[in-house]
N, C-alpha and C positions, 0 to 999 in steps of 0.2 A: 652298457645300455640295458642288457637285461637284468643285472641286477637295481639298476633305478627303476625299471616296471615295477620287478616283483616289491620293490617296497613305496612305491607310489599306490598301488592293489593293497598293498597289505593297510596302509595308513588309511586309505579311504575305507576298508572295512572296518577298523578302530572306530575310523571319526563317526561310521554310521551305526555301529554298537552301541558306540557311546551316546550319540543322541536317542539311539531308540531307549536306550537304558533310561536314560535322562527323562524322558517323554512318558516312562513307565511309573517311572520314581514321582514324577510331579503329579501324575493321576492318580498312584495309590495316596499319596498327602492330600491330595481336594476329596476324595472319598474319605477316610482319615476325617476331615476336617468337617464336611457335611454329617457324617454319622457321628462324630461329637456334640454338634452345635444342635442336631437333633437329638440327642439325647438331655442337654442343657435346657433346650427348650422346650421337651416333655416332664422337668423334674420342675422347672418354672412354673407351669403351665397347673404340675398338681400342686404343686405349694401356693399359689395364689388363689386358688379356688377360694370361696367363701365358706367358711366352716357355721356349722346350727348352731344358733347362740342360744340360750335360755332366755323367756321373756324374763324382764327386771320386774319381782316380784312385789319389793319393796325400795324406796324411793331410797331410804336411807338403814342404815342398819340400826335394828332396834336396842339400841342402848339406855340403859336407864341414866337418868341427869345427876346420879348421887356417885355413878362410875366415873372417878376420873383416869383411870388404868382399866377399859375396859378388854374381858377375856376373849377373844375368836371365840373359841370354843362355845362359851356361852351363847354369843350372836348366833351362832350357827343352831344353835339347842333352840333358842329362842322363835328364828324365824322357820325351823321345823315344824315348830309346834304352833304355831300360828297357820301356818301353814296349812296344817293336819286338822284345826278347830273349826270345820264346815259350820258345822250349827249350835257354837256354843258351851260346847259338852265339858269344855277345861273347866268354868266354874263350879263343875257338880266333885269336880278334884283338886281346888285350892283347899291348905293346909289349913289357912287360918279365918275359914268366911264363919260366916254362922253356923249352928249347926242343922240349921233347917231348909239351907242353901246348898248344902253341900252331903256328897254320899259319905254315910258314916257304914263302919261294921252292924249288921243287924237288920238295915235296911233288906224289905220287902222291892226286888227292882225287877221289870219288865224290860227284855235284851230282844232285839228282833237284826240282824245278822242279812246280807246278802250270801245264799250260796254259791255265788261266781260272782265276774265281775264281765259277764260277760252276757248273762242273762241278769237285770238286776229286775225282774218282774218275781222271780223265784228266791223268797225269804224262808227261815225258817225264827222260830222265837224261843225264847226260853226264860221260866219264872222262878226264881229260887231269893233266898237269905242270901247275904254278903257276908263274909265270913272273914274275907282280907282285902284290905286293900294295899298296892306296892306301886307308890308315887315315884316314877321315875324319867321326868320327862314325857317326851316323847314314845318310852317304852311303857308307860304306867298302863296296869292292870289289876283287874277286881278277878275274885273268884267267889262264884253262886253255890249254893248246893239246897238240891230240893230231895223231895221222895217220890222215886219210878216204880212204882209194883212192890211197892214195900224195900226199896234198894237205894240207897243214896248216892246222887249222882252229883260230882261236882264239875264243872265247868270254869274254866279261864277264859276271859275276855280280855284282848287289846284293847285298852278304851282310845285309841286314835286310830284302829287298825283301819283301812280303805270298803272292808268289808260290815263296816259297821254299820247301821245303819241308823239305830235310834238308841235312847236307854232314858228309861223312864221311871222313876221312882212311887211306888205302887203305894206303902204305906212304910211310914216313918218308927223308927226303934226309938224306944226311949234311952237316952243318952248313957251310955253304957263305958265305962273304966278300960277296958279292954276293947285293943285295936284289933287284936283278932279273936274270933269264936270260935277256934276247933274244936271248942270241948263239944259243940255239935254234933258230932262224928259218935259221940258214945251214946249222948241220951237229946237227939233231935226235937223230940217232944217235949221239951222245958222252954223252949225260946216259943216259939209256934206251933201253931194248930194247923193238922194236914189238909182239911175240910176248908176252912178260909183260904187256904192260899190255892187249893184247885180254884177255888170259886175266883181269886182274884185271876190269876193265871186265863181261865175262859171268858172273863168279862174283857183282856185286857189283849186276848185275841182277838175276839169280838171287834173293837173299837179298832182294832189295826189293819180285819179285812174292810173294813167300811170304809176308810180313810183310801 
């Protein structure tokens, strides 16, 4: 008889290990199992968010009607620069307009420039000859060069940059063989007179604090 106690005692300590074990086991699994389904349901939660779309700028992409393989690349080039053409300014840089339509080498041109983009009350300007121009896109740029205190300054312009603000063609060269003028750089004084293009330069300030 006492050895059927001691193991009557001993099986009901089993039997309540094991349940306590069991009882241990099934709450670490429902913990387990909420700290999954909440982590499931925070990576849901970020992936369904609604992400910032670009407005649609263009209805369709700009393709010309003679493209029947038309380039991405191109379209992309295309509605950049449309894009970038606020007020026009790409005609003063097609290859093939007229030439009184459009900025040749030699042109007398008026550049007025924001100095931030964050004050756009504060400009500055600058008057010089055109001396090159480099049609490329979206990236095209002219470079000026005038005379500062007897010193020649040349200047590069973005002609799409965001800082741009205006560009005005002051007086016209006559239609000259050569795309670029650097012989400028030696003897300035054969293309233009320094006297007239101050004068143009301060009429042309003038007209743009009034404005």
């Amino acid at each position: 008889p006492r050895n059927m106690l001691c193991g009557n005692t001993l099986g009901q300590r089993l039997t309540s290990l094991g349940a306590a074990f069991q009882h241990r086991l099934t709450a670490a699994r429902a913990i387990a199992g909420t700290a999954s389904r909440q982590i499931h349901q925070s990576t849901f939660v970020r992936d369904v968010q609604p992400y910032i779309l670009p407005k649609i700028q263009f209805d369709q992409p700009l393709v010309k009607p003679e493209e029947k393989r038309p380039n991405v690349m191109k379209i992309i080039e295309r509605e950049s620069l449309a894009r970038a053409d606020v007020d026009g300014r790409s005609k003063l840089f097609v290859r093939r307009a007229h030439f009184k339509n459009r900025l040749c080498a030699g042109d007398v041109v008026f550049v007025e420039t924001f100095n931030s983009m964050s004050d756009t009350s504060a400009t500055s300007s600058f008057t010089g000859v055109c001396i090159a121009i480099y049609r490329r896109g979206v990236d095209t740029s002219f470079i000026l060069r005038n005379m500062v205190l007897n010193v020649g300054v040349e200047v590069r312009f973005m002609a799409y940059s965001p800082l741009m603000k205006r560009i005005e063609i002051i007086q016209k060269a006559k239609k000259s063989k050569r795309a670029k003028l650097f012989y400028l750089r030696e003897n300035p004084g054969r293309t233009f007179q320094l006297k007239a293009l101050k004068k143009m330069a301060k009429s042309a300030a003038s007209t743009a604090t009034k404005k």
